[in-house]
N, C-alpha and C positions, 0 to 999 in steps of 0.2 A: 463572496470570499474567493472565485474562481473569475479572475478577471480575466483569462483567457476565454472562457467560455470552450474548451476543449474536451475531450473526452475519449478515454482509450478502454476496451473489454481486457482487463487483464486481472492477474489470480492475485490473492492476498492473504492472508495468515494474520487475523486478528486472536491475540494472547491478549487476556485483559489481566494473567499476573507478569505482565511483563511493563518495567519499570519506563521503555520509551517504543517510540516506534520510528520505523526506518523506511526508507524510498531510493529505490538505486536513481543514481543520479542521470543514468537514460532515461528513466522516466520523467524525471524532472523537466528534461529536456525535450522531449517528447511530447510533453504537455506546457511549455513555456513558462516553467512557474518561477515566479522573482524570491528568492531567501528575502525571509523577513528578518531574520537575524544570523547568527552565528555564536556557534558556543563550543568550547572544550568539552568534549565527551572521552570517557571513561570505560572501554568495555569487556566486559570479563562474564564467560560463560558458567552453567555450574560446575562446581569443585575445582575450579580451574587454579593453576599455580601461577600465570603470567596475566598480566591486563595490558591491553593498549590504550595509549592515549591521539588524539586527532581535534584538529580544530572542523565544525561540519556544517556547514550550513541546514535552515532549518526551514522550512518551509509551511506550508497551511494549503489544504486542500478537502475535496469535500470527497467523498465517496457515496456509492449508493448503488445500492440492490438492484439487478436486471429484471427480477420477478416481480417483488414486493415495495419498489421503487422507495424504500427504506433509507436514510440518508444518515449520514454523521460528516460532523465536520472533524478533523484531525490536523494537528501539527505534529510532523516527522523528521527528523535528521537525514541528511542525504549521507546513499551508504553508494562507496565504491564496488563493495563486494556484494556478492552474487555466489550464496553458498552451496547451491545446486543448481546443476539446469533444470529446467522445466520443459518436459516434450508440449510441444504447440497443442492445441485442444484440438482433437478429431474434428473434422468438416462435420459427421454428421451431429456430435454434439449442440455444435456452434449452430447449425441449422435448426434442432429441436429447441435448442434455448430463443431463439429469437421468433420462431415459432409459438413459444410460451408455449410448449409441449413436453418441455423436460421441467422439472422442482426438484434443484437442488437445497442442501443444507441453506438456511440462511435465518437471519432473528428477526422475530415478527414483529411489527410495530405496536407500539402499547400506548398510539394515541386516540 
């Protein structure tokens, strides 16, 4: 599903009550990935009075667990926006993690 065969350490926000999922389009790029299609999206936060509309390419990629090497396949809309910055991860985190010396949160496999 990953014909790039790429692969970047970056952060993500998995909502399972959330109706789609998104990918800034750096990313996309970042990891060379081809839209497999394109669709009118519709988006509107809670309570919200206004919605936008956008045509967004959609792509398909795989993710997976740095610990528990845990995989899901996902397709996600490419998003322009970028609703917070995110400070880069401490050196010495990045170092315990690859150390496999740090367990963060993550879902265990149930195979």
């Amino acid at each position: 599903m990953e014909p790039t065969r790429l692969s970047r350490l970056t952060r993500c926000l998995l909502d399972a009550g959330s109706q789609s999922r998104f990918i800034t389009a750096s990313l996309i790029v970042d990891l060379k990935l081809q839209p497999i299609n394109e669709r009118e999206v519709t988006v509107c936060a809670f309570a919200c009075q206004s919605t936008q509309s956008s045509r967004r390419g959609i792509v398909r990629l795989n993710m997976k667990g740095i610990w528990t090497h845990f995989a899901v396949s996902i397709i996600a809309f490419e998003s322009a926006h970028v609703l917070s910055a995110q400070p880069a991860v401490p050196q010495d985190v990045r170092i315990l993690a690859y150390a496999l010396k740090l367990q963060l949160d993550e879902p265990k496999s149930h195979s």
